[in-house]
Backbone as numpy.savetxt, mean C-alpha at the origin, in Angstrom:
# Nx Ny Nz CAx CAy CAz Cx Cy Cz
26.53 -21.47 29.64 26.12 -20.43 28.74 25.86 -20.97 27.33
26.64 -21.81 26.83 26.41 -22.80 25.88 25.14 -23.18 25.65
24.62 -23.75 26.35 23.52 -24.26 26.63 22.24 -23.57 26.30
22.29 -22.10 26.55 21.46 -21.18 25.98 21.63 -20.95 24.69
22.35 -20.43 24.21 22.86 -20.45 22.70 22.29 -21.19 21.64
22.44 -22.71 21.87 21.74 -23.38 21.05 19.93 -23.60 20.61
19.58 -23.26 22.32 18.10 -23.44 21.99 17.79 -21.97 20.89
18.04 -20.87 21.67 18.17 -19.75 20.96 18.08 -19.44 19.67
19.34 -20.49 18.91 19.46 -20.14 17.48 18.70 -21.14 16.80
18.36 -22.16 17.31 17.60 -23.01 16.96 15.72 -22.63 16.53
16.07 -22.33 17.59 14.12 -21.29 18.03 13.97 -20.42 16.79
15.06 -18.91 16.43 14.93 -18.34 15.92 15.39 -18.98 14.39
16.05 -20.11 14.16 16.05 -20.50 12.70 14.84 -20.99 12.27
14.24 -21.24 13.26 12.41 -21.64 12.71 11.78 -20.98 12.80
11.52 -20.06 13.84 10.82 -19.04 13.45 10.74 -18.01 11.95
12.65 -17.62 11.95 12.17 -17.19 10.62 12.35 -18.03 9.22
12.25 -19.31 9.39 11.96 -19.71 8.39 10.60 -20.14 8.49
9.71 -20.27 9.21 8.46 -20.67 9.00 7.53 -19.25 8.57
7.98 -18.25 8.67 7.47 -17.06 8.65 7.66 -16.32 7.14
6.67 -15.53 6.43 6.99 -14.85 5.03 8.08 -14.40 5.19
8.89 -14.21 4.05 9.98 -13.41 3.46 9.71 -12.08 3.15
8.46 -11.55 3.28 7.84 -10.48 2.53 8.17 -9.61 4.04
8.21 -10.09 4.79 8.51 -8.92 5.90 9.81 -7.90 6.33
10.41 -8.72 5.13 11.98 -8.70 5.40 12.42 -7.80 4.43
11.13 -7.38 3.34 11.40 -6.59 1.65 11.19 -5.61 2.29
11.81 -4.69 1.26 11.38 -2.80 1.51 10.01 -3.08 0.72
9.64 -1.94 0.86 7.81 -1.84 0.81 7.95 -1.42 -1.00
8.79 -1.15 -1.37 9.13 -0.84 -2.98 9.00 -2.00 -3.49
9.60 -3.03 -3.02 9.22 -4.36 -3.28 8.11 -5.01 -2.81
7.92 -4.72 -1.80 6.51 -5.54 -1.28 5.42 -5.43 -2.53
5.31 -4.39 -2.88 4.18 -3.97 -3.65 3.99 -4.53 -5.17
5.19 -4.53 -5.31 5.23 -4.78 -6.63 4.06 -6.13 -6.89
3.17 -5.97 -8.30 2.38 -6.76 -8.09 1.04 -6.12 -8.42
0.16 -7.25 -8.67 -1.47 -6.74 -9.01 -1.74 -6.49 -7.87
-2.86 -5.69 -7.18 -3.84 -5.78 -6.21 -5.01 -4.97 -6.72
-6.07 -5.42 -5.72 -7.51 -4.91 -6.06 -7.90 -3.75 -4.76
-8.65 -2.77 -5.21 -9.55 -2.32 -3.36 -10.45 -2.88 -3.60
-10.50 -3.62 -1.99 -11.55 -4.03 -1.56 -12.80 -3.61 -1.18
-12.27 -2.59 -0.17 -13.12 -1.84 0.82 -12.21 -0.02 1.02
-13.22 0.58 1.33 -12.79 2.47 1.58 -13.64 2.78 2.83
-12.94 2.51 3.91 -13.62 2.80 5.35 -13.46 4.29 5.32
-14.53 4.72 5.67 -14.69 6.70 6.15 -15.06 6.47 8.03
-13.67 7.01 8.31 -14.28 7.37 9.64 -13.83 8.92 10.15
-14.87 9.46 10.76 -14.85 10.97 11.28 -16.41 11.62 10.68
-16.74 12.64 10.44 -17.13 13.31 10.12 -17.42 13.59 8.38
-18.38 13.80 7.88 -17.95 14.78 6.18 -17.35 13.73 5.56
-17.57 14.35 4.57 -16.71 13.29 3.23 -17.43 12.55 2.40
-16.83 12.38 1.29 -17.77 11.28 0.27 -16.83 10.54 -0.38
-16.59 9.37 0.05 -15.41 8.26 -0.48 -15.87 7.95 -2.22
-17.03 8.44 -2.87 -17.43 8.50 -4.18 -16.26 9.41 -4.92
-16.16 10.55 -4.18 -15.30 11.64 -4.46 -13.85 11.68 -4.60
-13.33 10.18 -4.00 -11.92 9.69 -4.21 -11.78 9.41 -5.60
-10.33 9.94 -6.32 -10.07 9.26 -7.25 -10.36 7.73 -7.18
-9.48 7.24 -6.19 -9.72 5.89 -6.11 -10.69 4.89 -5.32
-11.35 4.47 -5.42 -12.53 3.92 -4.53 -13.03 2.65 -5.24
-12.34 2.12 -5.76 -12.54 0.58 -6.95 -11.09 0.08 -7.38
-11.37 -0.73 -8.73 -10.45 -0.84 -9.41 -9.22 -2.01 -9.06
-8.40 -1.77 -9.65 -7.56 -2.57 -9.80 -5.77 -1.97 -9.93
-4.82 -2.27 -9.12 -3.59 -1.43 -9.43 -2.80 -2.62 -10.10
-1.91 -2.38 -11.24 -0.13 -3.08 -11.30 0.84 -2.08 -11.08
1.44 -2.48 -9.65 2.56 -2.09 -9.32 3.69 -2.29 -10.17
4.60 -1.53 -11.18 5.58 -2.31 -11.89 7.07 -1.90 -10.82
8.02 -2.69 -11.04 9.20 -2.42 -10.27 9.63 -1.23 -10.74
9.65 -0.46 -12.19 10.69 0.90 -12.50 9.62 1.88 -11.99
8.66 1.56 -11.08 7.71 2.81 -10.55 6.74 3.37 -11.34
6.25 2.26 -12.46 5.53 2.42 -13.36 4.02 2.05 -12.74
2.84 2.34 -13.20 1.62 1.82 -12.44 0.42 1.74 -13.51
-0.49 1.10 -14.13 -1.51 0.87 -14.48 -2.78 0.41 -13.78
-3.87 1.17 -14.07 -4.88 1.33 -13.25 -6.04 1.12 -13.76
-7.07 -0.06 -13.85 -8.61 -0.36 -14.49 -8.97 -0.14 -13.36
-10.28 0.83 -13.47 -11.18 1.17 -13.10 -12.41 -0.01 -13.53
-13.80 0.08 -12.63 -14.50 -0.98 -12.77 -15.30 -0.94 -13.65
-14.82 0.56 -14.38 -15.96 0.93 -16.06 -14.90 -0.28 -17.13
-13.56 -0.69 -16.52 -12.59 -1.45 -17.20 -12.07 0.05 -18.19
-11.83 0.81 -17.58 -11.33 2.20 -18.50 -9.86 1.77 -17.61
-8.75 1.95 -18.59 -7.15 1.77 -17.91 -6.38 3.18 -18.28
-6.03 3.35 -17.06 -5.23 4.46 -16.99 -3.49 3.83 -17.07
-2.57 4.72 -16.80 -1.42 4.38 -16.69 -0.66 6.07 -16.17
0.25 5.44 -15.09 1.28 6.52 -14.70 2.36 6.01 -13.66
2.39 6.59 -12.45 3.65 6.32 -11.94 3.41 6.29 -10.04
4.21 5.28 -9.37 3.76 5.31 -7.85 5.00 5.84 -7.24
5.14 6.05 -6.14 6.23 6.30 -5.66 6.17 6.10 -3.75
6.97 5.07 -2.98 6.52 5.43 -1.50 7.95 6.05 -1.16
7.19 7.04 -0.02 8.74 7.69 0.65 8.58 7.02 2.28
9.78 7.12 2.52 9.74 7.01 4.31 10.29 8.42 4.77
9.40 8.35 5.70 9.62 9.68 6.46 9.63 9.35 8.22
10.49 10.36 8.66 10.80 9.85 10.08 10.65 11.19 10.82
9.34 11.34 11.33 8.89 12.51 12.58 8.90 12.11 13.94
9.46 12.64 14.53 9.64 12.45 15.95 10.05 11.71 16.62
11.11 10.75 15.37 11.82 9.27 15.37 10.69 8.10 15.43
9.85 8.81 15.03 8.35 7.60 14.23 8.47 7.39 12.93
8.37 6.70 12.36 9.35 6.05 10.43 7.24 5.77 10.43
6.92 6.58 8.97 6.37 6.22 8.36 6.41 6.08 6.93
5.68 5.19 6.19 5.82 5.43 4.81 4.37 6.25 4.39
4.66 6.80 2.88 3.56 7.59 2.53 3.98 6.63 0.75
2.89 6.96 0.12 2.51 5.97 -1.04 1.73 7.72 -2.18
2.39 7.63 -3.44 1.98 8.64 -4.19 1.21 8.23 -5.34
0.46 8.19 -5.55 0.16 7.62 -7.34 -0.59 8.57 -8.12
-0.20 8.29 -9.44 -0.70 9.88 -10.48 -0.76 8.51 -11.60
-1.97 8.76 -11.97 -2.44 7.53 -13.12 -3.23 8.72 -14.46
-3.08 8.26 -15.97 -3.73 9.03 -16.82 -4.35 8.54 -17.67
-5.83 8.68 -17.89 -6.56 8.22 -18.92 -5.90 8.86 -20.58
-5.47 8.41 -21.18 -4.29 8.92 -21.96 -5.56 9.41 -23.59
-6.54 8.64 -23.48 -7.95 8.72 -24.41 -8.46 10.25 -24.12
-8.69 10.27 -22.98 -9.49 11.24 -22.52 -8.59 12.61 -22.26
-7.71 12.42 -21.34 -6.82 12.81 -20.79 -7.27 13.48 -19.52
-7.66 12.67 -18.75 -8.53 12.47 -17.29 -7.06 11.88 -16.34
-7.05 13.12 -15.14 -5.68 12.72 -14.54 -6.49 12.43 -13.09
-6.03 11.55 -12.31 -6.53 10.73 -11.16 -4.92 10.96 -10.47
-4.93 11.43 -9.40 -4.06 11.03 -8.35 -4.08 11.49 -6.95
-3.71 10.63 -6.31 -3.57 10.63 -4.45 -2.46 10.40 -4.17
-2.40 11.41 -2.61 -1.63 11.23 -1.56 -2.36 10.20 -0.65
-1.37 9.20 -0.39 -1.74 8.53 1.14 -0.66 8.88 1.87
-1.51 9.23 2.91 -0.35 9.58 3.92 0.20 8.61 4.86
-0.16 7.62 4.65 0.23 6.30 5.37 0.20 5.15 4.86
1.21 4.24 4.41 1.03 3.02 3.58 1.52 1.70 4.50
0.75 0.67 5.34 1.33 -0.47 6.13 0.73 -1.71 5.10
1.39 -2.56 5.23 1.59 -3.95 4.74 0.77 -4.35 6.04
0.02 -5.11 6.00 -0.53 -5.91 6.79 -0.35 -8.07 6.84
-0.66 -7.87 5.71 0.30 -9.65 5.38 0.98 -9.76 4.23
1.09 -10.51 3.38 1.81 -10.88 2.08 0.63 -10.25 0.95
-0.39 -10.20 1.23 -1.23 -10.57 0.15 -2.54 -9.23 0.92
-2.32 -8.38 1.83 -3.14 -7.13 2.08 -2.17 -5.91 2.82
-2.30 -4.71 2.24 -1.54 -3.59 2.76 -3.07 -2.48 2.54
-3.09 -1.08 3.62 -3.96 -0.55 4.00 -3.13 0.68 3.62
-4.23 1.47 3.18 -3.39 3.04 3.12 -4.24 4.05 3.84
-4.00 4.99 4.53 -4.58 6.10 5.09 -4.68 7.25 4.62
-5.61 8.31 4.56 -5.74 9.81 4.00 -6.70 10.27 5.02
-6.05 10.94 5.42 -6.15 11.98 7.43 -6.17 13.06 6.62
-7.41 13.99 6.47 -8.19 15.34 6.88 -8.20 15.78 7.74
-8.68 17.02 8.03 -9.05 17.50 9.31 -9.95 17.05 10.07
-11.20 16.64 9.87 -12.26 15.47 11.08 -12.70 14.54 10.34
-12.04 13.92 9.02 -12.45 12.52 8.67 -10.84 11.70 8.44
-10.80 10.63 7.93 -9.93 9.56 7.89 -10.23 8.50 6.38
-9.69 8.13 5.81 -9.95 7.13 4.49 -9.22 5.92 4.46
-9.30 4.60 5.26 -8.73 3.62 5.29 -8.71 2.94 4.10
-8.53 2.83 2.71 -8.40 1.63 1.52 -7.75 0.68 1.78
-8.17 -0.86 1.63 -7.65 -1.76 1.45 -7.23 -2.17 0.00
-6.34 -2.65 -0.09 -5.99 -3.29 -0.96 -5.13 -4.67 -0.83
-6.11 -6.04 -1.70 -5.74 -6.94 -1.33 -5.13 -8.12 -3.49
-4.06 -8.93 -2.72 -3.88 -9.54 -3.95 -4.78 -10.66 -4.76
């Protein structure tokens, strides 16, 4: 039985050390950090991804849940993010909030995503589910 044991812990001490650390953070942390959108996939029906607050730009995640936001006019907003986990039907999702304010103007921008996954270290995807369309944003570092 011995004998198993060792390959075992051996296997799995490389595995997770050859592997990010970022998988191992709560998503409060994951985020923290610049990222850009890349891309705003529309799939379903209807809709105009123009019509999103967000559909460009640039986010800083700060750790006290603080957030600053350039837009690609380079106009910077500033406000606050917040992700919750929620657990339906013993399915754990996270949801991602952000409320950003042109403080000049006083132009308020904010979304619900109703779904926030990390995909690697350096890209996480958020979802916004309508009734017959869908809004995939990427955002990458």
């Amino acid at each position: 039985m011995k004998k198993i044991y060792a390959p075992f812990i051996l296997l799995s001490f490389m595995l997770l050390n050859g592997c990010s650390k970022d998988v191992l953070k709560r998503y409060d942390n994951r985020i923290i950090g610049t990222w850009r959108i890349t891309d705003v996939n529309r799939i379903g029906i209807g809709g105009d991804r123009d019509k999103l607050p967000f559909s460009d730009g640039t986010f800083t995640f700060a750790e006290d849940g603080s957030l600053t936001y350039v837009n690609t006019a380079n106009i910077s907003f500033k406000g606050r993010w917040e992700i919750v986990k929620k657990i339906v039907n013993s399915e754990t999702t996270r949801t991602l909030q952000v409320t950003a304010v042109d403080f000049t103007t006083q132009q308020v921008l904010a979304e619900y995503y109703d779904e926030i996954n990390f995909v690697g270290t350096n890209h996480f995807k958020t979802k916004i589910t309508s009734t017959f369309r869908t809004y995939v944003t990427h955002f990458y570092r």
